[in-house]
Every structure is written in C-alpha cells, then in structure tokens.
C-alpha positions as CSV (number, residue, x, y, z in Angstrom):
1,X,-38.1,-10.8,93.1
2,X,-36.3,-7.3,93.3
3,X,-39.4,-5.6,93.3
4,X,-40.6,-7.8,96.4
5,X,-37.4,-7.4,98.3
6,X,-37.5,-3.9,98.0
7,X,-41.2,-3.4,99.5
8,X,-40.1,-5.8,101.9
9,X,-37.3,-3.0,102.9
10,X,-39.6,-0.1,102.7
11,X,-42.2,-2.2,105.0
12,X,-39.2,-2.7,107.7
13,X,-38.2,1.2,107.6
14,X,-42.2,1.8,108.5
15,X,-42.0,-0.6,111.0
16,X,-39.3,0.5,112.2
17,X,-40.5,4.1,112.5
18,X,-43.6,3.2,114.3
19,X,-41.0,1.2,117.0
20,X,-39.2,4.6,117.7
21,X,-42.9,6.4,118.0
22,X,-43.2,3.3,120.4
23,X,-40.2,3.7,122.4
24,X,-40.2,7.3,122.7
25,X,-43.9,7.2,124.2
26,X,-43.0,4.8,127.0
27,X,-39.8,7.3,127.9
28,X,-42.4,10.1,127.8
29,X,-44.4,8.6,130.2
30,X,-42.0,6.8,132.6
31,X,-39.5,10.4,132.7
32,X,-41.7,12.7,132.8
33,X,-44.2,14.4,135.4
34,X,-46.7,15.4,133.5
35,X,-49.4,15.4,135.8
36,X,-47.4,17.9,137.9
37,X,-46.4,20.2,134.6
38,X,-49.1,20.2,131.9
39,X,-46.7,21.7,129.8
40,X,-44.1,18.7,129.4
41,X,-46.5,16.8,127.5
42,X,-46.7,20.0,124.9
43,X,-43.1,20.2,124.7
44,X,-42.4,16.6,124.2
45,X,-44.9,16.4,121.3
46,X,-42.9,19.2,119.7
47,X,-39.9,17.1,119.7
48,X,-41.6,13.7,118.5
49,X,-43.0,15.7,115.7
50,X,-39.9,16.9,114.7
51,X,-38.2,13.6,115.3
52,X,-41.2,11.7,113.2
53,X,-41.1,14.8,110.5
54,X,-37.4,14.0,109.8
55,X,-37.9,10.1,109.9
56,X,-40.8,10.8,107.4
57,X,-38.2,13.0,104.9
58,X,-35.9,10.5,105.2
59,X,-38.3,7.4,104.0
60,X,-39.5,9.3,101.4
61,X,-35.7,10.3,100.7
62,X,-35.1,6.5,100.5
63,X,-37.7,5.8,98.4
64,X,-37.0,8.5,95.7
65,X,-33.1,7.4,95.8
66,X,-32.7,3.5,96.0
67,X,-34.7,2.7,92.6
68,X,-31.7,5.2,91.1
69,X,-28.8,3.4,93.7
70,X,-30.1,-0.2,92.9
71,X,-30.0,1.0,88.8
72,X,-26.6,2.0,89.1
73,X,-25.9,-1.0,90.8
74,X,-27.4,-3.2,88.0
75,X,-25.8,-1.6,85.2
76,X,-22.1,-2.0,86.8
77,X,-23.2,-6.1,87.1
78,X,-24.5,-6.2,84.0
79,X,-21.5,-5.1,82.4
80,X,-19.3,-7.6,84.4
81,X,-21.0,-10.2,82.7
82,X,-21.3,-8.9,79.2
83,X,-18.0,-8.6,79.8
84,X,-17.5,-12.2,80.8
85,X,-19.8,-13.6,77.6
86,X,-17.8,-11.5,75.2
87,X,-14.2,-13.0,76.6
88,X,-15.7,-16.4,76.4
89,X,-16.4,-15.5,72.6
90,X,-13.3,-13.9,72.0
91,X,-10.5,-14.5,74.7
92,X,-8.1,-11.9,72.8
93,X,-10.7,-9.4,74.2
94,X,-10.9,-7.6,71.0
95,X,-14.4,-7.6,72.0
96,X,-14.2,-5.9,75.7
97,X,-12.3,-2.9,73.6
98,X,-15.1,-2.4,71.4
99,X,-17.7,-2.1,74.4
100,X,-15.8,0.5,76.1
101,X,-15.3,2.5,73.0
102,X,-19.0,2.0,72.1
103,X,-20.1,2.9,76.3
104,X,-17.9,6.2,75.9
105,X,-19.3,7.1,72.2
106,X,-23.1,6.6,73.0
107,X,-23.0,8.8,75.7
108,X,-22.6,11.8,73.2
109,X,-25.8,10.6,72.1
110,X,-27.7,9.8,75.1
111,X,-26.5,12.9,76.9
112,X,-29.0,15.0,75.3
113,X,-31.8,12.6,75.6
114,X,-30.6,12.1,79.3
115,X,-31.2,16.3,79.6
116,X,-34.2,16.0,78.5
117,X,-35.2,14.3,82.1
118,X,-34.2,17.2,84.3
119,X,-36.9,19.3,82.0
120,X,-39.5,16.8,81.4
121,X,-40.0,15.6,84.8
122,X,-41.0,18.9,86.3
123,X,-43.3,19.5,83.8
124,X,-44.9,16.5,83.9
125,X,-45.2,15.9,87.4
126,X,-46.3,19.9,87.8
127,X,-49.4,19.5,84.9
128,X,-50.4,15.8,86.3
129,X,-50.4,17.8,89.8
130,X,-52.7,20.3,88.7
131,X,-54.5,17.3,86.9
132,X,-54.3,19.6,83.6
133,X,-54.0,16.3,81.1
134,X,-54.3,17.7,77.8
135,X,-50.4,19.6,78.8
136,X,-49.4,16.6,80.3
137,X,-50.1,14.7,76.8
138,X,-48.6,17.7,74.7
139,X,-45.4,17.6,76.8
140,X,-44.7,14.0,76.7
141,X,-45.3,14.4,72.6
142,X,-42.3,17.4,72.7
143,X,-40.4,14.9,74.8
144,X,-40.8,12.0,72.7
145,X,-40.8,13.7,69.2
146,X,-37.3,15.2,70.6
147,X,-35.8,12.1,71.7
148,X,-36.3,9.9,69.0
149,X,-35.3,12.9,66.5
150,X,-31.7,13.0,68.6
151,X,-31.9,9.5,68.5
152,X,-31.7,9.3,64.8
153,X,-29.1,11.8,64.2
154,X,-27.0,9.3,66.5
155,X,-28.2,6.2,64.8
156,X,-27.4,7.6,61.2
157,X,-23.9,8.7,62.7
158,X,-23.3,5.2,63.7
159,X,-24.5,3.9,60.8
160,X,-22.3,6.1,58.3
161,X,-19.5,6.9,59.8
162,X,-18.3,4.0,62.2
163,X,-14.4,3.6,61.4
164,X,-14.3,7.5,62.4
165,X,-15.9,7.1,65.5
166,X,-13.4,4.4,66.7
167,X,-10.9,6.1,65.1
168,X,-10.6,8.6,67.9
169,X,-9.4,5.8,70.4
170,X,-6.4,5.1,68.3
171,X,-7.3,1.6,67.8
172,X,-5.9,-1.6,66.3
173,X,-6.9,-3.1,62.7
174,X,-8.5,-6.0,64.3
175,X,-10.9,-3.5,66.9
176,X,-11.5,-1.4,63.8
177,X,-13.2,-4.7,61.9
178,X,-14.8,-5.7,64.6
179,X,-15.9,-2.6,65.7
180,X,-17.8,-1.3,62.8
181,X,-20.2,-3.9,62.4
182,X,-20.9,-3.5,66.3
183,X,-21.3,-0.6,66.3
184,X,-24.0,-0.4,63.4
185,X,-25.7,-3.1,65.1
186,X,-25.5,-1.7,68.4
187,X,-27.1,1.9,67.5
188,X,-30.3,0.3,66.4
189,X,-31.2,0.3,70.1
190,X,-31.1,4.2,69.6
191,X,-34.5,4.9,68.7
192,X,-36.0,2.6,71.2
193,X,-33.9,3.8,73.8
194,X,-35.0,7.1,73.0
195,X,-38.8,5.9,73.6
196,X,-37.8,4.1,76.7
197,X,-35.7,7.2,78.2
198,X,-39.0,9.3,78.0
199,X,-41.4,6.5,79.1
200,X,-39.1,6.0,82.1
201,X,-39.3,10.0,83.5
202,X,-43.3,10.2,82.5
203,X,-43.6,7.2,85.0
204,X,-41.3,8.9,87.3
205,X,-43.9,11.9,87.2
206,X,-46.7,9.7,87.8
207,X,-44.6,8.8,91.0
208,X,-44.0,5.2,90.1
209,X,-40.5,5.0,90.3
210,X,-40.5,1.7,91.1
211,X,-42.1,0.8,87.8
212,X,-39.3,2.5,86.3
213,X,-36.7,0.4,87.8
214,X,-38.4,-2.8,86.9
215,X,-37.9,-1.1,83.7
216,X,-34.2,-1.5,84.2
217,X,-33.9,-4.7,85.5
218,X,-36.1,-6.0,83.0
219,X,-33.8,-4.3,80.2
220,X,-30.6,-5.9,81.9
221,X,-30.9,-8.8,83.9
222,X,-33.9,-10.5,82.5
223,X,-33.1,-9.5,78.9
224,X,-30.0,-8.0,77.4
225,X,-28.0,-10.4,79.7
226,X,-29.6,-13.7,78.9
227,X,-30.4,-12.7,75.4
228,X,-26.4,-11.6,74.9
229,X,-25.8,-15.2,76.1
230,X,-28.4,-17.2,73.7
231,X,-27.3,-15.5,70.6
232,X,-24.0,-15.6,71.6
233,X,-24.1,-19.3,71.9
234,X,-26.6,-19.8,68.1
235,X,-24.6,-17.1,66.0
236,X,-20.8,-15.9,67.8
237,X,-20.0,-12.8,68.8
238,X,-21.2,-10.9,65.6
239,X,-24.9,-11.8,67.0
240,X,-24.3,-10.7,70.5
241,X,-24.5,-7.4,69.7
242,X,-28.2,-7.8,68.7
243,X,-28.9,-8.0,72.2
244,X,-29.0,-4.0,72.9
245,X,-31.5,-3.5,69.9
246,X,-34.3,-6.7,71.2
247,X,-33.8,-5.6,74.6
248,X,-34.1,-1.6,74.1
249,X,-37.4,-2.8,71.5
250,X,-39.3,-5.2,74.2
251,X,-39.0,-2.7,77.0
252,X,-40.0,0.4,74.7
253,X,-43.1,-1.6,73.3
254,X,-43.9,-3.3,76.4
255,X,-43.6,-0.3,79.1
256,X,-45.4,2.0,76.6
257,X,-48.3,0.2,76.3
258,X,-48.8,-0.3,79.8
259,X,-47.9,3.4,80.2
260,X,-50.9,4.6,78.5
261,X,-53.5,2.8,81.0
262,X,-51.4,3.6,83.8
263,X,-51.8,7.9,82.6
264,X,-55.6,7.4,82.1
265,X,-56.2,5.8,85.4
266,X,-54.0,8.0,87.2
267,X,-55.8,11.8,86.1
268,X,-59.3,9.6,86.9
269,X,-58.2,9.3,90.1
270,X,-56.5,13.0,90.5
271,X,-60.2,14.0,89.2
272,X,-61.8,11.9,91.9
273,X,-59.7,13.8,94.4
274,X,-61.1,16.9,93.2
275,X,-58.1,18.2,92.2
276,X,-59.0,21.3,90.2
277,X,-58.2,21.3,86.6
278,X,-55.6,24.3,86.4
C-alpha cells in the first residue's frame, strides 16, 4: 500500500509538471508577438528549458530523498509502538529503559557498517555504470565479508559482556536483569542486519531505492511490529525481544535472494544498451 501511494505521488508531480509546460505555452502564445519578432519564440524556449531543467532536478531530487524521509518516518512510529507493547508487558517501564540503552549501544556497532554505505554506493553504482560486473560482484563480496565481520565483533560483545555495556548508563538492579538477557537476544539480529545493510545500498546502486524502502517497512511495520506483539502475547516480554533477530533474518534471506536476479537482469540489460564493458 506504501509503495502504491508513493508512485501515486510521483505520478501527480509528472502530471503536474506537464500542466506548468501546459500553462506556460498558452502564456507564450497569447503574450507574445512572435510573428512580429522571430526571436521571442527563442528566448522563451530558453526560459521553459530552464524552468522544466529545474522541475526535472527537483523530481528526481524527490525521488532520491522521500524513500530516506518516509524511513525515518517509519522508524520514529515503529518505536512509539514497541514502546507501547513493552509498557503493556511491563507498566514499571523497566522495559522502555532497556530499549533506549540498547538504541544508544548498537549504534557503536552499526556505525561502522552504516560507513560502509557512503563507500559502497559509489563504487557500485560507478562499476554497474560502466556495466563492469565481475567489480561490481568483488565489491559487494568486500562489503559483505566486512559487515558481517563488524557484525560479529558486536554480537560477541553483546553476548560476553552485557552487564558492562549497561553499566555505563548507571542503571538500576532491576534494568540490569532485564537488560542482559535482552540484550544477548537482541544482538542476534547483528549478523543479519549486517547482510541486510549491504543488500539495501547494492539495490540503491541498481537505482531501486524504492525496493529498499519496502525493505524497511517490511522490517518494521509488517514484521518486527506485529511479530513483537505475537510473541509478546505467547511468551511475556522475555520473548519480545526475539522480534529484532526473525525480522533482521526474513528480510536478509528474502531481499538477498531476490537481489541476485534483480543484479543478473540488470547488467543484461546495461549490455543491451551497449554500454561498453570498462
């Protein structure tokens, strides 16, 4: 449904576009003499292309930007409700306090993987552009070897040392007993996170960024949410945590697979546009 909506909105801005192309034709030709002054018609087709240049820019501008604004967007809800399923599990929201500490830990570990994106997309997108596969294929190897090995140096951090990690956030005895076995059960979405992380920028290379926010919303609202939820309501808040790790796993597996059709069909096609191998 969020994919439709959003074509629905990129439709409208064309539409829209082609309306101002409209409008501004029937000023041309109602303001101006143009049979008396030949060169009117030249310099109002300078302006429309500039005008239609920068609508252009800023469609594409759109495009690039609102899978990343609508992410953001998801992530903040998606949180209000985990939120909201962990209070109805534990109303002294013991809970809550072990989510924020485990959001502001992670991000030591994903922070690298994360940087990994502002390298990997470049070179991806630059050797899928010069339709030079076998690069393409050896980068997204480096990028996935890299991310799962910082993946599990975070995982076996997690997993030995949890009462130090929360022990940073001066925390009570009850977070502390709570938080430990979240957190080890929490970093076993590392390593498919890891996979997902890469497999999200290598279809952002492809330019299918749209695929990589159904990626998102797949992990959040149609998963991690409703599975929080279930397990929540089968096993207590000890088995909500298992949510990150089955979500992280189905959208690693899933997207991966599909990936590897998705780069064979796309260099086919580069090589039926002629596109020189580099």
């Amino acid at each position: 449904m969020m994919y439709d909506t959003l074509k629905k909105l990129v439709k409208f801005l064309g539409i829209f576009s082609i309306a101002l192309t409209v409008l501004f034709l029937v000023y041309l030709f109602k303001n101006m003499d143009i049979l008396n002054d030949p060169d009117a018609l030249t310099r109002a087709l300078k302006g429309h292309l500039i005008i239609g240049s920068i609508g252009f820019l800023l469609l594409q501008i759109i495009q690039v930007g609102l899978p990343s604004m609508i992410m953001n967007v998801i992530g903040s809800l998606s949180n209000i409700f985990l939120n909201k399923i962990l209070t109805s599990h534990d109303p002294s929201e013991v809970a809550n306090g072990v989510l924020v500490s485990y959001t502001k830990l992670q991000s030591f570990v994903f922070m690298p993987v994360f940087g990994l994106n502002q390298g990997g997309i470049p070179i991806l997108s630059y050797n899928y552009g010069a339709n030079i596969k076998e690069r393409f294929v050896k980068a997204q190897k480096v990028l996935y070897t890299s991310a799962v090995v910082i993946m599990v140096f975070g995982f076996l951090i997690f997993q030995l040392f949890p009462r130090t990690l929360l022990s940073i956030f001066s925390p009570s005895s009850d977070l502390i007993s709570m938080g430990e076995g979240a957190l080890r059960r929490i970093s076993l979405a590392f390593i498919p996170a890891g996979v997902a992380i890469i497999t999200t920028i290598t279809y952002q290379s492809l330019g299918k960024g749209f695929v990589a926010l159904i990626m998102s919303v797949s992990r959040q609202a149609l998963l991690l949410i409703p599975l929080a939820y279930m397990l929540g309501q089968i096993g207590g808040i000890d088995s909500v945590w298992y949510a990150f790790p089955i979500a992280e796993a189905i959208i690693a597996i899933v997207f991966s697979i599909i990936l590897v059709g998705v780069v064979k069909k796309a260099f086919m096609l580069k090589s039926k546009e002629g596109v020189i191998n580099g």
